[in-house]
PDB file of N, CA, C, O and CB in Angstrom:
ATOM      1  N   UNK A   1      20.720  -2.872  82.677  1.00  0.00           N
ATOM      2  CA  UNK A   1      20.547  -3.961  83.623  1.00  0.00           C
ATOM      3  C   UNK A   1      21.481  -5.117  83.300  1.00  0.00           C
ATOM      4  O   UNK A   1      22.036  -5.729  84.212  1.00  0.00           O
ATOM      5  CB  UNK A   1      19.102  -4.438  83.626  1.00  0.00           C
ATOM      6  N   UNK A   2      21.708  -5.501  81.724  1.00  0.00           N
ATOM      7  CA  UNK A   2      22.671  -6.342  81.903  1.00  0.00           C
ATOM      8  C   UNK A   2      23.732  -6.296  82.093  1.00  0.00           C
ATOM      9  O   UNK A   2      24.184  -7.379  82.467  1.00  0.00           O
ATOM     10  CB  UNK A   2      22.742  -6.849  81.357  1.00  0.00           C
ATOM     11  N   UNK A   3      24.637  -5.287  81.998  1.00  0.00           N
ATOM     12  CA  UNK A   3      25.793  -5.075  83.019  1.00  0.00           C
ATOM     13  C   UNK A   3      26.197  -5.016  84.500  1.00  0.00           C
ATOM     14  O   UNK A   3      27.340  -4.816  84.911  1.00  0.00           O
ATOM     15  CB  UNK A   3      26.084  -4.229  82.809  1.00  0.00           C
ATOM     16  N   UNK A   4      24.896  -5.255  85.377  1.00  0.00           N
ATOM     17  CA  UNK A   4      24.551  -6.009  86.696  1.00  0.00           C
ATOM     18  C   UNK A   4      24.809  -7.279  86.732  1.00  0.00           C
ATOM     19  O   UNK A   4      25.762  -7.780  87.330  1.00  0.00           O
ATOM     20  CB  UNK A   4      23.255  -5.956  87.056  1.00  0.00           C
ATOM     21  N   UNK A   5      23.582  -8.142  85.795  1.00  0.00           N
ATOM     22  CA  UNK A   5      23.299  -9.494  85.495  1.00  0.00           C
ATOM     23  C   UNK A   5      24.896  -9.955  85.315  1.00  0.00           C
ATOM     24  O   UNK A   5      25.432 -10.668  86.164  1.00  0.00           O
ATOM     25  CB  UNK A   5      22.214  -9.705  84.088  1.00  0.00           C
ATOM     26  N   UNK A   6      25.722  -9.405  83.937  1.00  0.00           N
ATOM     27  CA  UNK A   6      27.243  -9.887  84.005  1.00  0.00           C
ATOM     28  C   UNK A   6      28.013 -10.096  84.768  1.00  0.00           C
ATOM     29  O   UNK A   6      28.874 -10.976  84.780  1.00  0.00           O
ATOM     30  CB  UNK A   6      27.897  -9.401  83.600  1.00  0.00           C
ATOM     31  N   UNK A   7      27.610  -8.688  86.057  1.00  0.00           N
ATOM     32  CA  UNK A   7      28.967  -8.364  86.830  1.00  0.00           C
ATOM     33  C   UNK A   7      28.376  -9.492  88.092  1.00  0.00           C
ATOM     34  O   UNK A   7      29.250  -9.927  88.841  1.00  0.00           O
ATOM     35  CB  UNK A   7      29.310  -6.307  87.368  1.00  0.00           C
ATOM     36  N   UNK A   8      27.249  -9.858  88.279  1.00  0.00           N
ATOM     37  CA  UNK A   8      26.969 -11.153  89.270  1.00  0.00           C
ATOM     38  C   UNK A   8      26.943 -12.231  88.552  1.00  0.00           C
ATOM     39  O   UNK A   8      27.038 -13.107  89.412  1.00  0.00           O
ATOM     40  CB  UNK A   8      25.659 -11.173  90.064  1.00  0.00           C
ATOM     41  N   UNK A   9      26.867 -12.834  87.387  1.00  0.00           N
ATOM     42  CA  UNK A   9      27.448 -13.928  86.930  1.00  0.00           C
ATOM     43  C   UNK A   9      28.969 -14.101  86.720  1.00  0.00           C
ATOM     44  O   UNK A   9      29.180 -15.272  86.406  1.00  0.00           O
ATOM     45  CB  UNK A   9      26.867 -14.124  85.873  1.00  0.00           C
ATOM     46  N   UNK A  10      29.859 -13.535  86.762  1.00  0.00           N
ATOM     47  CA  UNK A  10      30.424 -13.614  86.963  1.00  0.00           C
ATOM     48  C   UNK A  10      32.097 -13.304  88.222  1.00  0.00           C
ATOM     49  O   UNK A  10      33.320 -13.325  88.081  1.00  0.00           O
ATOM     50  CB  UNK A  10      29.936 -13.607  86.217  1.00  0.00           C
ATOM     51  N   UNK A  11      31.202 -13.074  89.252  1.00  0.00           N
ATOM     52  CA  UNK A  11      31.408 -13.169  90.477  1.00  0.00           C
ATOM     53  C   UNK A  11      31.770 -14.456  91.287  1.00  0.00           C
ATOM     54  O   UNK A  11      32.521 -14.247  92.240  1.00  0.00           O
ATOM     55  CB  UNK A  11      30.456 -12.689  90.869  1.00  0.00           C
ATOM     56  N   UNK A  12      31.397 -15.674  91.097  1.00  0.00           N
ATOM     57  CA  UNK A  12      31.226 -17.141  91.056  1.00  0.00           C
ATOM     58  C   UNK A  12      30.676 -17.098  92.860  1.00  0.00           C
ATOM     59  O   UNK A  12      31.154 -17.976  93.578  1.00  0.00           O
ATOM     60  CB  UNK A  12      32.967 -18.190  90.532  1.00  0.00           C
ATOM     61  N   UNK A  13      29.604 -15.981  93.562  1.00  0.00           N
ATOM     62  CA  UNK A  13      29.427 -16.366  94.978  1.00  0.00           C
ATOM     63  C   UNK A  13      27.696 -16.591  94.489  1.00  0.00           C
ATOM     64  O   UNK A  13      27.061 -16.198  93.511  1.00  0.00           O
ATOM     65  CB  UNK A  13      29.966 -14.985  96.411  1.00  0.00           C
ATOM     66  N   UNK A  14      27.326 -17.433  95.716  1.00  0.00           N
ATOM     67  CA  UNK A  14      26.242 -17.746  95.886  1.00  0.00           C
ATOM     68  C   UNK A  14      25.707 -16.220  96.780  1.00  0.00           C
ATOM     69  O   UNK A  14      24.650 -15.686  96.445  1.00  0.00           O
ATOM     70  CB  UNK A  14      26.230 -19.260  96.560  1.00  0.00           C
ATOM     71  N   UNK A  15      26.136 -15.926  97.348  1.00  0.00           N
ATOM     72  CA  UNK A  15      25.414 -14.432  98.579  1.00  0.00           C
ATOM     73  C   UNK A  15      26.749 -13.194  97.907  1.00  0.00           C
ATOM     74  O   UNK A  15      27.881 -13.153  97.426  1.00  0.00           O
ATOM     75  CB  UNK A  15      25.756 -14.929 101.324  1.00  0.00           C
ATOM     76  N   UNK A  16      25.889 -12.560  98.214  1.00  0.00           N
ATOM     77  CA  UNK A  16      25.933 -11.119  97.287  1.00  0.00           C
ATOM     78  C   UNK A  16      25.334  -9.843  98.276  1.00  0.00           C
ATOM     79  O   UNK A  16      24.165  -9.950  98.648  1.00  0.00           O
ATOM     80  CB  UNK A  16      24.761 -11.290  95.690  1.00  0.00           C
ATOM     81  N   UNK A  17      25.977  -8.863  98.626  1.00  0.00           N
ATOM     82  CA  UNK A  17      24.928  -7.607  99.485  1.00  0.00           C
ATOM     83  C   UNK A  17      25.134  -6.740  98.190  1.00  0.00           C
ATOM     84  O   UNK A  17      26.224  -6.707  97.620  1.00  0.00           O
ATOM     85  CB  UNK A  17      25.602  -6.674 101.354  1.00  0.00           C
ATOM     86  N   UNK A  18      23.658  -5.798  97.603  1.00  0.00           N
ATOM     87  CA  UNK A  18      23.449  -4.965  96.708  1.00  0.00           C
ATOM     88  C   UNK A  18      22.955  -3.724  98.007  1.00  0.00           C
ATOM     89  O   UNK A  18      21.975  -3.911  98.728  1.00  0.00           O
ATOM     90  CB  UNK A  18      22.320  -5.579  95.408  1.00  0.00           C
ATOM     91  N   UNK A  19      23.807  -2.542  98.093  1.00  0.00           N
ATOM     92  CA  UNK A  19      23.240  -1.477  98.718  1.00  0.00           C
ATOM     93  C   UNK A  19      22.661  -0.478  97.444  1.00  0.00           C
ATOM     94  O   UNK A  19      23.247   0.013  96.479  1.00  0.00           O
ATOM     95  CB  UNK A  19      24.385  -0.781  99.732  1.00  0.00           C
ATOM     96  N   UNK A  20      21.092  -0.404  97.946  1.00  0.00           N
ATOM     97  CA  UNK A  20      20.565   1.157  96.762  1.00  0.00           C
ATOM     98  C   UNK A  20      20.204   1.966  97.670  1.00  0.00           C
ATOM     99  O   UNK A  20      20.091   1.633  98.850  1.00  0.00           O
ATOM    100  CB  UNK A  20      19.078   1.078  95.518  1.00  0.00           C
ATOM    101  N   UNK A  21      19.943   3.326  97.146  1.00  0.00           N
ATOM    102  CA  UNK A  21      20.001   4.474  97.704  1.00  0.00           C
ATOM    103  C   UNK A  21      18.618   4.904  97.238  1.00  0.00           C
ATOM    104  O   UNK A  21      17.535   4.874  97.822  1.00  0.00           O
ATOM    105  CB  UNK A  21      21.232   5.328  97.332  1.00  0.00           C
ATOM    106  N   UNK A  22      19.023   5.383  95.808  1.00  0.00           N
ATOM    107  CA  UNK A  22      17.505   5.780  94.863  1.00  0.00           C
ATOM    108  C   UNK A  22      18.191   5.740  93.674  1.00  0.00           C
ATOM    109  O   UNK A  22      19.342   5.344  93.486  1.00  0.00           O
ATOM    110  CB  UNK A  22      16.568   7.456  95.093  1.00  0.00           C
ATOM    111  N   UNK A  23      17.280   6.248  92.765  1.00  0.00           N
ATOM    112  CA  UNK A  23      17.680   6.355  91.254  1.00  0.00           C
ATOM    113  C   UNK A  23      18.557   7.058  90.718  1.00  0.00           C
ATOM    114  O   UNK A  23      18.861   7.015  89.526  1.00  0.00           O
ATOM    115  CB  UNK A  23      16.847   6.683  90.575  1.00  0.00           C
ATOM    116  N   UNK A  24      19.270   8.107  91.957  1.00  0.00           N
ATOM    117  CA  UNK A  24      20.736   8.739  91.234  1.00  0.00           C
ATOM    118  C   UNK A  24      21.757   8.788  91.856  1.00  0.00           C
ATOM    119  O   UNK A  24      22.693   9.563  91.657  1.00  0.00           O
ATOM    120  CB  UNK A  24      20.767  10.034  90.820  1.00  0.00           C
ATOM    121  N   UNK A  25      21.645   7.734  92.896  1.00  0.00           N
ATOM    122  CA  UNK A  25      23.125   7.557  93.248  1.00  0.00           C
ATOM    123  C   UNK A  25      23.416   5.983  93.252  1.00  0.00           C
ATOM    124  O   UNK A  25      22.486   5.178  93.205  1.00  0.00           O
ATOM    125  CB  UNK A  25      23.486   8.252  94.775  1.00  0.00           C
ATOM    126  N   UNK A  26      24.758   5.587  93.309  1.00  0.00           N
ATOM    127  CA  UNK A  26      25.586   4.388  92.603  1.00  0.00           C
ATOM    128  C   UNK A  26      25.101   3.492  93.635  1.00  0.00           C
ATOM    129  O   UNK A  26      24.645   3.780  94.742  1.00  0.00           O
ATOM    130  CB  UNK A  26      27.409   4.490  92.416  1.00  0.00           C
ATOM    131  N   UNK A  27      25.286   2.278  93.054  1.00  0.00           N
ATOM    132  CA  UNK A  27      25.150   0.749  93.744  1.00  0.00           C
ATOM    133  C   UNK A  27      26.256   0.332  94.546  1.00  0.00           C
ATOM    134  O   UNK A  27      27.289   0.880  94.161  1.00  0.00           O
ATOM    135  CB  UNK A  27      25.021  -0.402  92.685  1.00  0.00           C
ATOM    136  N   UNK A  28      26.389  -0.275  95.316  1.00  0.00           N
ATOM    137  CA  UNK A  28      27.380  -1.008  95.746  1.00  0.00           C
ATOM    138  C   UNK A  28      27.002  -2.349  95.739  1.00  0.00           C
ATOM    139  O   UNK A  28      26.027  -2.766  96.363  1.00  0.00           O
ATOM    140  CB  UNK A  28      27.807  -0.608  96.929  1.00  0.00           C
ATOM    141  N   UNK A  29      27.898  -3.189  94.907  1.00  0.00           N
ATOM    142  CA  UNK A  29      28.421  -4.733  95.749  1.00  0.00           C
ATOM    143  C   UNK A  29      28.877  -5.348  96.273  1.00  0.00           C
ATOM    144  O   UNK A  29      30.008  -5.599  95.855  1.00  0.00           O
ATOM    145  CB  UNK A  29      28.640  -5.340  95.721  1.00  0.00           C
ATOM    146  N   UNK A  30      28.587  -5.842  97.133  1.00  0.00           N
ATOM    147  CA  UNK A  30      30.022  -6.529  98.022  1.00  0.00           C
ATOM    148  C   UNK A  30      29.644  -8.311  98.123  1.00  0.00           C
ATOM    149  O   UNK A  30      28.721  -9.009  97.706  1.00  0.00           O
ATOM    150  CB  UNK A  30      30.158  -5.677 100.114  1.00  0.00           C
ATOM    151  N   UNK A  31      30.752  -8.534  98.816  1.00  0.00           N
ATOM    152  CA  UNK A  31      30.359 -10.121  99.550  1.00  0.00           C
ATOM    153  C   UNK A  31      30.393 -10.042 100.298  1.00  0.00           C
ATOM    154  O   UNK A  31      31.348  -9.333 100.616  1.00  0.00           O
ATOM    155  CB  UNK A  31      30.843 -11.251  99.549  1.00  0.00           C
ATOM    156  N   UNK A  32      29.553 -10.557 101.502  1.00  0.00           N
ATOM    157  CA  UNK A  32      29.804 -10.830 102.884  1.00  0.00           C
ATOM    158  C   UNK A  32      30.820 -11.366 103.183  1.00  0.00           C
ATOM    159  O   UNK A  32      31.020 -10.822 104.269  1.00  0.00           O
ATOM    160  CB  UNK A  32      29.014 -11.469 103.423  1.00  0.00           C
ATOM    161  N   UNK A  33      32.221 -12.519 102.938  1.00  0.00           N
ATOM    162  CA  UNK A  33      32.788 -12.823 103.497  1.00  0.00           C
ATOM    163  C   UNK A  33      34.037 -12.616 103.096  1.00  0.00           C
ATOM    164  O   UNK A  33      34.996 -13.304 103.447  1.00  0.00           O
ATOM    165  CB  UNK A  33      32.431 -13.647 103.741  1.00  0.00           C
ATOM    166  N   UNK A  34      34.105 -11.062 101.874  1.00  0.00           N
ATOM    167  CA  UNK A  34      35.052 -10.716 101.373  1.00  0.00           C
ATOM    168  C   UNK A  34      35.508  -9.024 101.897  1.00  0.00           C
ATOM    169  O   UNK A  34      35.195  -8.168 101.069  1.00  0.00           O
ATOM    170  CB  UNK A  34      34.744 -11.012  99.962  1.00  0.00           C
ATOM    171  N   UNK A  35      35.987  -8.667 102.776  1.00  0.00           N
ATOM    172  CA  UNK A  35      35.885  -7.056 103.265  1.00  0.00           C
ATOM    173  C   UNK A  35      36.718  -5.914 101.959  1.00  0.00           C
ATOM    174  O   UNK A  35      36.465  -4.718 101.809  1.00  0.00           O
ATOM    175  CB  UNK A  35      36.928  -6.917 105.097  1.00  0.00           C
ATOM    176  N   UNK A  36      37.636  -6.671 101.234  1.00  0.00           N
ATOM    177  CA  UNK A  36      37.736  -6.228 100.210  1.00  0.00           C
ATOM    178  C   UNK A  36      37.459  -5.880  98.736  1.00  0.00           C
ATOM    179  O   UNK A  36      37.882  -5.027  97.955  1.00  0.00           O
ATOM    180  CB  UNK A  36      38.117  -6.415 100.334  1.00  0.00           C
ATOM    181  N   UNK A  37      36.494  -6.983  98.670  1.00  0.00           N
ATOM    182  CA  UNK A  37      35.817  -6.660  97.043  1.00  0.00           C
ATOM    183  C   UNK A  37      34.845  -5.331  97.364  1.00  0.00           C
ATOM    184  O   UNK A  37      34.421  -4.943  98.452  1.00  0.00           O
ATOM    185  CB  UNK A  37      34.638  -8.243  96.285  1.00  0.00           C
ATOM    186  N   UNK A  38      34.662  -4.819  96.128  1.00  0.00           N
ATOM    187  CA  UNK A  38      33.766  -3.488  96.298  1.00  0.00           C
ATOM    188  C   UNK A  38      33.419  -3.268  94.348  1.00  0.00           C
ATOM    189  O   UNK A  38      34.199  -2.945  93.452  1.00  0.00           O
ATOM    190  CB  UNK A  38      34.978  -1.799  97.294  1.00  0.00           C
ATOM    191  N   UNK A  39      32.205  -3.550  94.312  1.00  0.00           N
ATOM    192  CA  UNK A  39      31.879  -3.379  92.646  1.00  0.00           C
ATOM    193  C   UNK A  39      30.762  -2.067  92.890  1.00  0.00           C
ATOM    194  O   UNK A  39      29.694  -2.121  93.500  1.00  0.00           O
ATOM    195  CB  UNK A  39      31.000  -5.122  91.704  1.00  0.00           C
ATOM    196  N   UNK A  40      31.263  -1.112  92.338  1.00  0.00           N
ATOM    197  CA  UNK A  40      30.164   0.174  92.478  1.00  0.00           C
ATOM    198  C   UNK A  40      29.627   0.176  90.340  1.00  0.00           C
ATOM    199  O   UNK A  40      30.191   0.267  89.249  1.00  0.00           O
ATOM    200  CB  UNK A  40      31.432   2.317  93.313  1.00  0.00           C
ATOM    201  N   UNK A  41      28.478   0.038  90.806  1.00  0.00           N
ATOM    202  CA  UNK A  41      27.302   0.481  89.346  1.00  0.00           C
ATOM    203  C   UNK A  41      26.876   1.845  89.339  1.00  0.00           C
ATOM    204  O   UNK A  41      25.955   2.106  90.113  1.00  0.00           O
ATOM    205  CB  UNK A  41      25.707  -0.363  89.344  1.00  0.00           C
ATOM    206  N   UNK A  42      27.246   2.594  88.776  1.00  0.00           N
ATOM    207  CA  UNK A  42      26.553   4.097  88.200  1.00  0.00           C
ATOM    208  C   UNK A  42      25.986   4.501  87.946  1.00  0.00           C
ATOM    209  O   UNK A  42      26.168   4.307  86.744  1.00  0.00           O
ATOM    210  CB  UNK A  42      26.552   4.644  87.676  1.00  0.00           C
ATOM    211  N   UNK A  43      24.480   5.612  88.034  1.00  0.00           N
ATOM    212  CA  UNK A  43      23.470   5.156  87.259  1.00  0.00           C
ATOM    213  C   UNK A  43      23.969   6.464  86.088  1.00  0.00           C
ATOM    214  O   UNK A  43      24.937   7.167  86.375  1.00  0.00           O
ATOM    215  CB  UNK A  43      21.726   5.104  88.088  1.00  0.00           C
ATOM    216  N   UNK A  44      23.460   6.606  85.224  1.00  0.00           N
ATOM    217  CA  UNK A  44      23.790   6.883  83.941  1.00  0.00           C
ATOM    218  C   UNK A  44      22.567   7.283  83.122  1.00  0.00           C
ATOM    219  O   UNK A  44      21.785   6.370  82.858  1.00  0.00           O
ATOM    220  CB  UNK A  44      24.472   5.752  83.381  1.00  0.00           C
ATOM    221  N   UNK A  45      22.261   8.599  82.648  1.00  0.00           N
ATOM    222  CA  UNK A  45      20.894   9.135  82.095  1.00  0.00           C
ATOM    223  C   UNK A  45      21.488   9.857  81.057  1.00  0.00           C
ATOM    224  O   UNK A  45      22.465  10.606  81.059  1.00  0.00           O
ATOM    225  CB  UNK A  45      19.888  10.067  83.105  1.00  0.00           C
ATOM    226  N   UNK A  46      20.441   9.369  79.835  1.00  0.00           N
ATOM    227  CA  UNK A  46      21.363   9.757  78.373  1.00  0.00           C
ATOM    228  C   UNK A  46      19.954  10.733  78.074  1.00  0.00           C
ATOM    229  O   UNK A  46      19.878  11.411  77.049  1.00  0.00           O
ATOM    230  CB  UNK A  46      21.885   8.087  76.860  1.00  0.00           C
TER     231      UNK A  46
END
């Protein structure tokens, strides 16, 4: 989880869209007023 928490602190936006799916497929982040940023999270089972 804190490699979420990082990757939106240091983003510097106030609005943020998080798309989830379920527990085994990836996140997306975006900004609303950015059509190019794209931060995808992985989920990852050890």
């Amino acid at each position: 989880v804190t490699y979420l928490i990082d990757a939106l602190a240091n983003m510097g936006q106030e609005m943020v869209r998080i798309d989830l799916q379920d527990s085994n497929s990836s996140a997306l982040v975006t900004i609303p007023d950015d059509a190019h940023f794209k931060y995808v999270v992985m989920p990852m089972r050890i």
